[in-house]
ZAMARGU-4260 file (C-alpha; in steps of 0.2 Angstrom, whole numbers, plus 5000, padded with zeros to 4 digits):
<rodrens>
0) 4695/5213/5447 | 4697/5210/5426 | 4699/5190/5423 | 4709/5197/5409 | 4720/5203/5422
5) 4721/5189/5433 | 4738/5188/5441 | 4741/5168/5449 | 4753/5171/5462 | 4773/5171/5463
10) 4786/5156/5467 | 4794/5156/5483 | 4811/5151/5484 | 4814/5137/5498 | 4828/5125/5502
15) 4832/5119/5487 | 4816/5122/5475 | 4801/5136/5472 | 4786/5132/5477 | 4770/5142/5471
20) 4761/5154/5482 | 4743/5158/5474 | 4735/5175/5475 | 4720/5176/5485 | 4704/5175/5474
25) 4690/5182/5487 | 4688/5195/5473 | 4673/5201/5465 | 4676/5198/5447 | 4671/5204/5430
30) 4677/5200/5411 | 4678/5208/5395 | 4675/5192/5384 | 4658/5190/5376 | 4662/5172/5374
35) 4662/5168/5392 | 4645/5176/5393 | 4638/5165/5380 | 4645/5151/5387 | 4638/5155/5404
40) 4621/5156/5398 | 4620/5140/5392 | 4628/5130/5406 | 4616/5139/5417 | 4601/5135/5404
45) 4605/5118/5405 | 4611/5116/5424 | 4593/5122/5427 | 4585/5109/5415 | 4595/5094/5424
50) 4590/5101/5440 | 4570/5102/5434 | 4574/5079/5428 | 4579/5079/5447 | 4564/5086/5452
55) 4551/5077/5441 | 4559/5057/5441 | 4551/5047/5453 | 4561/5038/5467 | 4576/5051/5459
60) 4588/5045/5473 | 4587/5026/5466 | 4593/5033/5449 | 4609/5045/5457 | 4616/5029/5465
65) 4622/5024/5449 | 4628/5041/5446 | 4635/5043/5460 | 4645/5026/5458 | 4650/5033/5439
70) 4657/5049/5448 | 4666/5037/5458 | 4674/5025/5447 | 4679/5039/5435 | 4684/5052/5447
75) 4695/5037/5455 | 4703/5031/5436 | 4707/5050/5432 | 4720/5047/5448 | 4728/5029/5443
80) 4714/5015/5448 | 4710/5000/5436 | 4693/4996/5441 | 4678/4995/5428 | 4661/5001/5429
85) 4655/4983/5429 | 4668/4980/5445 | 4662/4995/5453 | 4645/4990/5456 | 4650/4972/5462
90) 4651/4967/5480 | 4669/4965/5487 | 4668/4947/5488 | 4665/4945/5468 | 4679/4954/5465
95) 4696/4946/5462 | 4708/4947/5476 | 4723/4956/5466 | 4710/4970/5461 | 4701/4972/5477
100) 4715/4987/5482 | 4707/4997/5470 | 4688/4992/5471 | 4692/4998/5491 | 4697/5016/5483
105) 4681/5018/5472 | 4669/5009/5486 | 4677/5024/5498 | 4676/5038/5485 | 4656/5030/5485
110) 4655/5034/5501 | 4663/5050/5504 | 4652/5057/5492 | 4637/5051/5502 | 4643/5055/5519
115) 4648/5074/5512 | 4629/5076/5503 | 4621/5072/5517 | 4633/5082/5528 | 4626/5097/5518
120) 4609/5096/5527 | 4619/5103/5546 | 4636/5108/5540 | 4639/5121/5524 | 4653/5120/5510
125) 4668/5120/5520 | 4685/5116/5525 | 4679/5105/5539 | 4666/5095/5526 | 4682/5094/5514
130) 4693/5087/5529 | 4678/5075/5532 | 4674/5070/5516 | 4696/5069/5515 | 4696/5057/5530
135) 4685/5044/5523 | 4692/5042/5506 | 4707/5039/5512 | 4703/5027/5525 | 4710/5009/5523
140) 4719/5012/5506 | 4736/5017/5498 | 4735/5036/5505 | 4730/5031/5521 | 4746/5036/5531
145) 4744/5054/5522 | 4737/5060/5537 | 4719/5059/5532 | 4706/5071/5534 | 4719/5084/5538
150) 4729/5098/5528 | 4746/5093/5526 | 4760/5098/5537 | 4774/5095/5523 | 4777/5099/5506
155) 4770/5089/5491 | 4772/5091/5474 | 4764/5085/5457 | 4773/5077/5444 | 4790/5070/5442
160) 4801/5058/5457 | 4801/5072/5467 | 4804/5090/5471 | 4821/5089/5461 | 4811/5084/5445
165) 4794/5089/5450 | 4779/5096/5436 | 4772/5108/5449 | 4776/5113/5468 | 4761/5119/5477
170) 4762/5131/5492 | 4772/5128/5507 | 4762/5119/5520 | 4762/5135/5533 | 4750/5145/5520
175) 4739/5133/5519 | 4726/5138/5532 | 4726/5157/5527 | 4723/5149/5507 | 4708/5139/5511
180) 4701/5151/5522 | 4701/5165/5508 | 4693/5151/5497 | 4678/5146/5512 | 4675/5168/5513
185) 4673/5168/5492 | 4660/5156/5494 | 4651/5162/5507 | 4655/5181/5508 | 4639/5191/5503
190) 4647/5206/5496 | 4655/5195/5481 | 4641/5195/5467 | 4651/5183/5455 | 4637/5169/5446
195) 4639/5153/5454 | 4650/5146/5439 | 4661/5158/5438 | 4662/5155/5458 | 4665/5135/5456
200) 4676/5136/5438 | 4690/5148/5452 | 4687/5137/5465 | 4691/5121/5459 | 4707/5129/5450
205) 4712/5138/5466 | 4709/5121/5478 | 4720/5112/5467 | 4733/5126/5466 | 4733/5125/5484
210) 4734/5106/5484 | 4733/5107/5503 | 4731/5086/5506 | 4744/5074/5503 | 4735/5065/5494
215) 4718/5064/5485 | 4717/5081/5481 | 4711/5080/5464 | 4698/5068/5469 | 4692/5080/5483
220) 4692/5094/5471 | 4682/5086/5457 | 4670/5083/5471 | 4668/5100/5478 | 4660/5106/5460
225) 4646/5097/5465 | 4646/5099/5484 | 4644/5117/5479 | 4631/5116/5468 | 4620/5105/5482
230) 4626/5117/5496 | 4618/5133/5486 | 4604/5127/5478 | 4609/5126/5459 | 4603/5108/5461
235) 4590/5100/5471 | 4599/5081/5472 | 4617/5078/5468 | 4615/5075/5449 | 4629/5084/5439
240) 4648/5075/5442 | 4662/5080/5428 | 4674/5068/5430 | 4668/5060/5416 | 4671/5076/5405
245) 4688/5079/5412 | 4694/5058/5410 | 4690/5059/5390 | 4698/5075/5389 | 4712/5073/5404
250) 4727/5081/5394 | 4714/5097/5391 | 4709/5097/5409 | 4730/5099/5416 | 4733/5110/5402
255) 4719/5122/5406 | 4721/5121/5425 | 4742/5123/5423 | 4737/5138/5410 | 4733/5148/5424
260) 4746/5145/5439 | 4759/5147/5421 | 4754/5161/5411 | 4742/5170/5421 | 4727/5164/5410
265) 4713/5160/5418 | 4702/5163/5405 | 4705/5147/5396 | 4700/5135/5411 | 4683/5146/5415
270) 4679/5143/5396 | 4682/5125/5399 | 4677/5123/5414 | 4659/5129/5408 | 4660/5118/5390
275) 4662/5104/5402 | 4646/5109/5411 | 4637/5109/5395 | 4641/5091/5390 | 4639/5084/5404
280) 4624/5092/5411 | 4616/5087/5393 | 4620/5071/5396 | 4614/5069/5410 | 4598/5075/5404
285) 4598/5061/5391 | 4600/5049/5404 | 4585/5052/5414 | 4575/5053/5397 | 4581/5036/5395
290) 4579/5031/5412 | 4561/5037/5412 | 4558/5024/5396 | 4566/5011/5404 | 4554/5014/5418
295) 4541/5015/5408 | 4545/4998/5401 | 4548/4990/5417 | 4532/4993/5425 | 4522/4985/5411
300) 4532/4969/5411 | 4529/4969/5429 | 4508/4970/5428 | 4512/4959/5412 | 4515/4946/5423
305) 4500/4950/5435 | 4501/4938/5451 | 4520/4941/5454 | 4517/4958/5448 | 4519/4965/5466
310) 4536/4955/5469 | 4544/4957/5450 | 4542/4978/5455 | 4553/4975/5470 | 4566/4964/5463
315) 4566/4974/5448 | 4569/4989/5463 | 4584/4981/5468 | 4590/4979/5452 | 4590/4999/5448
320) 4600/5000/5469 | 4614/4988/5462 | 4613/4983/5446 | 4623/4966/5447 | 4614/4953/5461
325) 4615/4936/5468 | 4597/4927/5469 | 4606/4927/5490 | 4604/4947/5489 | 4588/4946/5483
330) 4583/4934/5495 | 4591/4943/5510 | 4582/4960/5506 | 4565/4955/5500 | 4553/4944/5508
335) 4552/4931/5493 | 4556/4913/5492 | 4572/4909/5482 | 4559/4898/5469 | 4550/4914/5469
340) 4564/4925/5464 | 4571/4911/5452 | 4555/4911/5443 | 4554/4933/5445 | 4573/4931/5437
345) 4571/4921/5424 | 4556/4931/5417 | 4567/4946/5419 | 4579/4934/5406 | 4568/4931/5394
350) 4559/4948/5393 | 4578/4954/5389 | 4580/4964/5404 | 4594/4957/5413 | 4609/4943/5408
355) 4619/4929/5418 | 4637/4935/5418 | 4645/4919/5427 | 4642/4907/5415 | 4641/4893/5430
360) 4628/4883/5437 | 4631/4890/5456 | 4632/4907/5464 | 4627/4913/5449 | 4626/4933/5448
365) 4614/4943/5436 | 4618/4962/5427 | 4600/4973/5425 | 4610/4974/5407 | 4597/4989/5401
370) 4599/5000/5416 | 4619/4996/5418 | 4621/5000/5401 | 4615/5018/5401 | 4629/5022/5411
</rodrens>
């Protein structure tokens, strides 16, 4: 099947609206356009060379946390939320009360991704692993009467007050099982030989066309780019998220998806879809350079200061898992005097690695400023 002929699906008349019923896309698809080659090649070329910093970086899972925590936090404001970066990385109880709503939705996007990653290991790219991951992101927040971890059993809709007024009507409820399962076969059937990229670029339109949770669907969906790259081995650790791409570019990102289910052109999100992956994977890449340098950095100023040389290594370790900590957090996870990690902190001070954000004399809370500030 011709991209160029790529057909979306038809609207369905139903009470008193249309919704939109997708095609099918377990397809095995070819192109005309030589610009989605070129394209192609250079989002592989470079998804190959993040996956290679993955590889190489010591301690790699250390550096993804913060990552993972960008994803998070960007994926989560695409959708509404108000946290900041700093806020993100901050424990509960340092967060102001009227903003804790919020924090609560980006801690559990934090821990769905983690939960779905390591998922991977016994259970494949799925519609169970996406009900999962579903079931714990919306635990305890706004969405959590939106039946989570399960596909909806009403209609939804995206845009507008409601389905009078609405932007876009996805699917009735009752095709829902018989979509997602045509979406599991594309990514697992062995007689579709469609690249990888071209296979997400359709998938993460078509999931969304579905829209088959209540809620949390784009969240979800931004998510699954990356589960499949894990789950098929494009990437050795979880290092590639595009949320920040499609936040800066967010009017871009609803134009090229609504492109396809409105005027059949699927073309223009695959193209997209595969400049994003460039960016951000390049990016990326950058990041772990820097990261390498600030390593670098960190590990002479810790045998710079030779007999707490063992313990500045540790606290400055603690310092790359959570970037913002009380002299308490330290204490509670390292086996170090609070003088000790005083003394350890103010060096850190000096040396210009890290700042005191409160300002107060008490239950004062430190920001590892050189690493946070890379993301």
């Amino acid at each position: 099947m011709k991209l160029e002929e790529f057909k979306a699906g038809t609207h369905k008349q139903q009470y008193q609206y249309k919704s939109f019923s997708p095609q099918p896309i377990n397809k095995n698809w070819i192109w005309l356009d030589p610009s989605i080659n070129v394209l192609l090649e250079k989002a592989t070329q470079s998804l190959g060379e993040l996956n290679a910093f993955s590889i190489i970086v010591p301690n790699v899972d250390l550096f993804i946390k913060m990552h993972i925590v960008k994803e998070a936090n960007t994926s989560s404001r695409i959708e509404g939320t108000k946290t900041k970066m700093d806020e993100a990385v901050m424990a509960k109880e340092d967060i102001l009360p009227e903003r804790r709503d919020d924090w609560q939705e980006v801690y559990n996007y934090i821990k769905a991704i983690n939960q779905s990653i390591e998922e991977l290991e016994t259970l494949p790219l799925s519609s169970r692993l996406l009900c999962n991951t579903h079931k714990i992101l919306m635990s305890s927040v706004r969405g959590e009467h939106k039946t989570p971890g399960e596909f909806r059993k009403s209609q939804n809709w995206i845009g507008g007050s409601g389905l009078s007024d609405a932007v876009f009507i996805p699917p009735g409820h009752d095709e829902i099982n018989d979509l997602m399962s045509d979406l599991e076969n594309f990514w697992h059937a062995p007689d579709i030989q469609v690249p990888h990229l071209i296979k997400i670029a359709l998938s993460h339109y078509q999931f969304e066309t579905i829209h088959p949770f209540l809620d949390g669907n784009g969240r979800i969906g931004r998510l699954m780019i990356t589960l499949y790259l894990v789950n098929f081995g494009l990437l050795k650790q979880p290092t590639l998220y595009l949320s920040d791409f499609f936040e800066r570019n967010r009017a871009s990102y609803y134009d090229a998806l609504s492109h396809g289910h409105d005027e059949d052109d699927i073309i223009h999100w695959i193209k997209f879809f595969l400049q994003a992956v460039i960016e951000i994977a390049g990016k990326s890449i950058d990041t772990f350079n820097k990261i390498l340098i600030l390593k670098n950095e960190t590990d002479i100023l810790s045998t710079k200061l030779r007999s707490r040389a063992d313990n500045v290594r540790r606290v400055i370790e603690l310092f790359y898992q959570t970037p913002f900590l009380h002299v308490k957090d330290i204490s509670k996870s390292l086996s170090i005097t609070d003088r000790s990690i005083r003394n350890i902190v103010n060096d850190l001070m000096k040396e210009g690695m890290i700042v005191e954000t409160t300002g107060t004399s008490r239950n004062r809370l430190y920001l590892f400023k050189k690493y946070f500030s890379l993301f």
